[in-house]
N, C-alpha and C positions, 0 to 999 in steps of 0.2 A: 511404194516403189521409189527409190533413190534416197531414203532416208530421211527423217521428220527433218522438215522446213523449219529454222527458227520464227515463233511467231505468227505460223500461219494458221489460218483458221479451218480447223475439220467439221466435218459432218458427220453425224449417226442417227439414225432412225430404225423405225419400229411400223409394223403395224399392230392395231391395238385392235380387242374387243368386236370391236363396232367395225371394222375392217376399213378403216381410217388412217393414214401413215400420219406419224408426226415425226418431226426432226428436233433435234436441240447441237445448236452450234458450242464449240467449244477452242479455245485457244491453249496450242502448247508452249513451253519454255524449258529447255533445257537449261537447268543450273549445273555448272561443274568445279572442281575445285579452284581456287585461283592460282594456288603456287605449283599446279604440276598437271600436266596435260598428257602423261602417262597411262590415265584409267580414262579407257574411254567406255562410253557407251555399250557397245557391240560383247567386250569379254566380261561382262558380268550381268545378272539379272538387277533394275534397278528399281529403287522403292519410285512409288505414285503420289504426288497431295495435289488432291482437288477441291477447290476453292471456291463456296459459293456465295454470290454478291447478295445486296440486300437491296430491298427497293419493293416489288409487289401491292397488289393496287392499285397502278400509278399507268399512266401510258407510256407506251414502247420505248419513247426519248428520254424518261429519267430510267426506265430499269436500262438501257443501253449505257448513259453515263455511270449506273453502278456496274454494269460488265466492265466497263472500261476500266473503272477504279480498280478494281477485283485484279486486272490484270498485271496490276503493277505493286497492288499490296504484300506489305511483308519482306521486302527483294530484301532490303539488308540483312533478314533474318533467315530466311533462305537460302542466302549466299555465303552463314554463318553454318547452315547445317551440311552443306558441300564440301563446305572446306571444312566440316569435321569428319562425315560420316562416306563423303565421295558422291557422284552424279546423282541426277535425279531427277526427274520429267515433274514438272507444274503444270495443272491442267485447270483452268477459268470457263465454266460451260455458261453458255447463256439461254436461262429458261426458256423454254419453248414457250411458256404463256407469260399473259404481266398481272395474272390474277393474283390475289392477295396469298393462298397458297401453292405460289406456284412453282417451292421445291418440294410438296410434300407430295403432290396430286396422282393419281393411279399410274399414270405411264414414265415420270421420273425414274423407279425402281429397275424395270426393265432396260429404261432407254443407259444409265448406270452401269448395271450388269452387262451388256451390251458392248457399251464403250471400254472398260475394262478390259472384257475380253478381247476385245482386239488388239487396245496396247499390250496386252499378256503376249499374244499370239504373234506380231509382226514384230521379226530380228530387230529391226532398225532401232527398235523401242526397248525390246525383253523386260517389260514391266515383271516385277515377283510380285505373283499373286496373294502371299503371305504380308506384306510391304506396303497399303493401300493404304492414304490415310486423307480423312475428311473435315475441314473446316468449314464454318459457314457465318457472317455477320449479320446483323440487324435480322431483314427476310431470310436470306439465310440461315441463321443461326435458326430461325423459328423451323425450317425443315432439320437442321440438325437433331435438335430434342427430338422429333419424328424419325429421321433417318437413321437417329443412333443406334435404338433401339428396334427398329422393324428389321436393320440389314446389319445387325450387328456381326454376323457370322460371315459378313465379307472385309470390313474394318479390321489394319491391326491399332487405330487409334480414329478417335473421333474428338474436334474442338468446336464447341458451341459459344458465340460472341454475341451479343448484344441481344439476343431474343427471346419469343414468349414462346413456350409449352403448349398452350391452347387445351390444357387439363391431358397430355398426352403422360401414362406411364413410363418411367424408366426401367423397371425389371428386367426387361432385356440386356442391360449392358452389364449383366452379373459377371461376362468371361472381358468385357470391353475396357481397354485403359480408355475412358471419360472423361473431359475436363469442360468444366463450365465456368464460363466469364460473363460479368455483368455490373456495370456499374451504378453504383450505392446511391445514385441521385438519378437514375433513368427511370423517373416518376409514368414515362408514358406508358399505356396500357397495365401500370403494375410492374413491370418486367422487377424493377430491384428487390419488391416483395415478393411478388412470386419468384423469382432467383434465389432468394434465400431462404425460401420453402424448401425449395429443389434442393439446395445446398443442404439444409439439416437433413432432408430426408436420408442424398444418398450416406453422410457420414453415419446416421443411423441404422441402414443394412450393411455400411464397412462394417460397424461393430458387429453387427449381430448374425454376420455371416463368416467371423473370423476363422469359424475351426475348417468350412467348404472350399474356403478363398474366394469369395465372390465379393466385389466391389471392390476388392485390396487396391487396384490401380488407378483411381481418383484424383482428379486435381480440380473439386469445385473453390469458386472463389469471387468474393464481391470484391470490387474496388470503392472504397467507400469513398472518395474523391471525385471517380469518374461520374458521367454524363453518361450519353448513350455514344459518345465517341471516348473511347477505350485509350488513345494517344498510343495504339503499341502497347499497353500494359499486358494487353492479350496474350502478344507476339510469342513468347517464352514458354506460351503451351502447345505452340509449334514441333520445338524442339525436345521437349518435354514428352510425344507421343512417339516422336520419330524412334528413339530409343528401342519400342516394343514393338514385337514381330505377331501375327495372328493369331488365335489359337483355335486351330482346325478341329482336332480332337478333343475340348475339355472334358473332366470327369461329371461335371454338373453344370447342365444348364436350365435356366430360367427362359421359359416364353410366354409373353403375352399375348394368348391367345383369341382373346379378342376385336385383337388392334393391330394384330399380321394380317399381311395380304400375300403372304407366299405359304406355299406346302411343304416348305421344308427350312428345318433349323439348326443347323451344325449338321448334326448325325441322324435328325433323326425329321420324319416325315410325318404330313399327318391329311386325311383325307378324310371326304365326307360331311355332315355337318361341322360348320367351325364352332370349337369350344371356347368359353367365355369363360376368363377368368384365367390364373396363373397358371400351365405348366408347367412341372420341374418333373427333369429327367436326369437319374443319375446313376451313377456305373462304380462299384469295387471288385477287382478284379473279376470273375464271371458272373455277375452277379447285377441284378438291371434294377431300379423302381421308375415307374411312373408313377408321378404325385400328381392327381388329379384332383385331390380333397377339395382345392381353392376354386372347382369351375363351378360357377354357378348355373348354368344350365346342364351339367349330368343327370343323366337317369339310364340303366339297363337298357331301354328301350332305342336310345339317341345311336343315331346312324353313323358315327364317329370312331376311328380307326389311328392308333397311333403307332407307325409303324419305325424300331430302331433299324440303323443300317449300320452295319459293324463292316468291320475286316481286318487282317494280320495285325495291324499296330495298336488295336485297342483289347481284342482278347486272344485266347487260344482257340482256333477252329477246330479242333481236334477234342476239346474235351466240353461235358453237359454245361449250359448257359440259363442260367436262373432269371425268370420276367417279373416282377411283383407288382400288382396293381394297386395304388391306394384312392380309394374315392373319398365322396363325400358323406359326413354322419359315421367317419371311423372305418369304415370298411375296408376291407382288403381280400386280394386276389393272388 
């Protein structure tokens, strides 16, 4: 009511599970162009980058000074994408916990979806829901590699900075522009060897998924100079993501079925036993496969349901719709 306060600080909460409410504080900023005050807010839907600090482990007073930092990081580069691309809400949320994962942990996702939907939903705001887009440093960055890929189908871009994987799969971000940053001398925890794991892998499903289109939009990248303080070299995958819009409908997606915590994946839904191992779901004009050859726990018997959700803009309702099942050991349905 009365229009987002520069700088002030919101609240969103959830109850969870356990019927336990938790909150996560978050800070807006609107950026707008500098040479013209013309576009405002109000007559257009505006894209979202929400920023997450690093810090985790630690007690309440050093992850506060990483909120704090978080809130000011980037502006020159932001204030660079305003005045190319027009307004734009900055959102800095401060973890509800100061545990060591504490952008990845069960109620982050929800409390997320959440927050979104309510800048989606209040004029004052008119977030496009297509237009969301995710950074994260050090701790942070360690939820990104996590978040990229579990919410991939609400991202129209994700930038991971300074952090470690914790053996978490990427397969998810098949439909996702991805970019990963990590400096070539951040000896701790591994992060620049395992970065450059991450890094050959995904260039190795670009190639090998060239004719699908999956991974095509990639920006991994060591800094062979840097530290685990990046100096801004990061910054340019900022702008770099802002470029790309979501992709709601794709014709092929990839899920990691394992290592999701939601029921649902783009289009498609899935309940029951959770399946272990890769999903892929994919669509030519009426025509459906679910690949399920890669789950390692299938069998006939497993309680598991994977249900697509169509409508007008993906096929013709009017004429017959082919389902084909592919399991494990070659089989097909």
């Amino acid at each position: 009511k009365g229009g987002l306060v520069e700088g002030q600080i919101y609240l969103v909460s959830i109850v969870q599970a356990n019927g336990k409410a938790i909150t996560m504080k978050y800070f807006c900023k609107i950026y707008k162009p500098s040479s013209s005050t013309k576009e405002t807010m109000r007559n257009r839907r505006n894209p979202l980058f929400i920023g997450l600090h690093g810090g985790g482990g630690c007690p309440a007073s050093f992850n506060d000074s990483q909120w704090e930092n978080h809130k000011r990081i980037y502006q020159s580069t932001y204030q660079e994408i305003a005045d190319r691309d027009g307004p734009f809400i900055y959102v800095a949320p401060r973890a509800p916990t100061n545990n060591w994962n504490l952008w990845h942990e069960g109620h982050i996702d929800p409390l997320f979806d959440e927050m979104i939907q309510t800048l989606v939903a209040l004029p004052q705001t008119s977030v496009d829901s297509n237009r969301v887009y995710i950074s994260g440093y050090s701790a942070g960055g360690d939820g990104l590699y996590v978040l990229a890929p579990r919410m991939a189908d609400r991202w129209a871009g994700a930038t991971m900075m300074a952090g470690h994987p914790n053996g978490v799969s990427l397969r998810g971000v098949f439909n996702l522009p991805f970019s990963l940053h990590v400096g070539g001398k951040d000896g701790a925890y591994n992060r620049n060897k395992v970065g450059q794991q991450y890094k050959d892998k995904l260039e190795q499903w670009q190639q090998e998924e060239s004719v699908t289109g999956g991974y095509q939009h990639i920006w991994p990248q060591i800094h062979e100079e840097m530290g685990h303080w990046l100096k801004n070299k990061d910054s340019a995958a900022l702008a770099w993501m802002a470029k790309y819009t979501r992709s709601t409908f794709p014709s092929t997606l990839v899920w990691d079925g394992g290592s999701s915590r939601h029921a649902r994946f783009y289009w498609v839904l899935r309940t029951g036993t959770p399946l272990k191992g890769e999903i892929r779901v994919s669509r030519s004009g009426q025509d459906f496969t679910i690949d399920l050859s890669k789950c390692t726990n299938f069998n006939s018997s497993l309680d598991a349901t994977i249900t697509i959700r169509l409508n007008d803009t993906m096929v013709n309702m009017e004429e017959s719709i082919a389902v084909y099942l592919l399991v494990p050991n070659g089989g097909e349905r």
